[in-house]
C-alpha positions as CSV (number, residue, x, y, z in Angstrom):
1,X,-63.6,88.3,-70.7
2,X,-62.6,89.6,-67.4
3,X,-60.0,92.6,-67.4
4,X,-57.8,93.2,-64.6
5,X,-58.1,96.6,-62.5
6,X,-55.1,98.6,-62.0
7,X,-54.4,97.2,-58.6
8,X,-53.8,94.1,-59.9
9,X,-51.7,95.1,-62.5
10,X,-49.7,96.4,-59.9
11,X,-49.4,93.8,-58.2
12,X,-48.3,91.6,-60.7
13,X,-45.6,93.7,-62.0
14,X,-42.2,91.7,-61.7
15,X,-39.1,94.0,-60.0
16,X,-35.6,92.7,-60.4
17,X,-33.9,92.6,-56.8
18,X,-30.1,91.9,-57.0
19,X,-28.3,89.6,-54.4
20,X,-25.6,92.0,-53.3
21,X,-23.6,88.7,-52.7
22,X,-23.9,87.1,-56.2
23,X,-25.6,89.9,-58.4
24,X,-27.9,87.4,-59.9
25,X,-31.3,89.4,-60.6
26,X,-34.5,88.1,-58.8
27,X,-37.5,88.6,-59.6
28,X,-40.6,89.7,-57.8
29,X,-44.0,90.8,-57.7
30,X,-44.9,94.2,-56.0
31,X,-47.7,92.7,-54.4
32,X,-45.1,89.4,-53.2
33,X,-42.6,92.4,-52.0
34,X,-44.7,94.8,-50.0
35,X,-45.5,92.0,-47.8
36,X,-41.7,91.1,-46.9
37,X,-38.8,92.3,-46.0
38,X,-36.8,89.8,-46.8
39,X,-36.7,86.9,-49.5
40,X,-33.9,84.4,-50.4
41,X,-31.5,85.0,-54.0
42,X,-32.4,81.8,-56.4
43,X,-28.9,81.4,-57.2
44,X,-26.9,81.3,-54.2
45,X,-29.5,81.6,-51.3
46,X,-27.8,84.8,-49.8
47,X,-30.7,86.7,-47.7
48,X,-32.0,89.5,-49.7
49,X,-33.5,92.6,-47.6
50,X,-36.4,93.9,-49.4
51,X,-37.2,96.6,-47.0
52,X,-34.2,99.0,-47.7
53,X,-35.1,102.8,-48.5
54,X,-33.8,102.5,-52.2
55,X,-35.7,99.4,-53.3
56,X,-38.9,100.8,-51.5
57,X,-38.4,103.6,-53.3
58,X,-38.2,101.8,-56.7
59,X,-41.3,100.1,-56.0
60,X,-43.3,103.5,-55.1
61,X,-42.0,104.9,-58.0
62,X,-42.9,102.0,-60.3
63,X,-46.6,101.8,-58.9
64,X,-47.0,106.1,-59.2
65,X,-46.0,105.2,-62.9
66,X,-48.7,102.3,-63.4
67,X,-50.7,104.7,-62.2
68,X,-50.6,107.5,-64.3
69,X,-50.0,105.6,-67.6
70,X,-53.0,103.7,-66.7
71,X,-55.0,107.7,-66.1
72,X,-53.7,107.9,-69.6
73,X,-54.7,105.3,-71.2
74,X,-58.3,105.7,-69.5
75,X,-58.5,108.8,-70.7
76,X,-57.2,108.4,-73.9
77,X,-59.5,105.8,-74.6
78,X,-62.6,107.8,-73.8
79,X,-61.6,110.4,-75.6
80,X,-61.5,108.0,-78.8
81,X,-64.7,106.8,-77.6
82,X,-66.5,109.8,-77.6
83,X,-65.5,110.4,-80.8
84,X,-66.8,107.3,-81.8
85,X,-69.9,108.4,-80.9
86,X,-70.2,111.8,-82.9
């Protein structure tokens, strides 16, 4: 079975971006959104900008977050490991 590293766990995690002309949420992935800066809303077609400072800011904050719970878990799950082992 092949387990994805936490890169691409990243990448795959879905953001909702509201069209400020509609407010219908959008979703993307972080990897789909740090290569744009813009995308189109599904419901009405109203250009979305994806580069603005607070969205960017979601997104870093959302990866830093991945991040640490996945330092967590790693070393949560040694530490059950090596217990396993006494």
């Amino acid at each position: 079975m092949e387990t994805m590293g936490i890169d691409e766990v990243i990448d795959s995690r879905q953001m909702e971006v509201e069209c400020h002309a509609c407010h219908a949420p959008n979703h993307r992935t972080l990897g789909w959104m740090r290569d744009r800066h813009e995308t189109q809303c599904d419901c009405c077609g109203e250009l979305i900008v994806l580069g603005t400072a607070d969205l960017r800011s979601k997104m870093r904050n959302t990866e830093r977050l991945l991040r640490v719970l996945s330092e967590q878990l790693s070393q949560t799950l040694q530490h059950n490991l090596a217990g396993l082992h006494r």
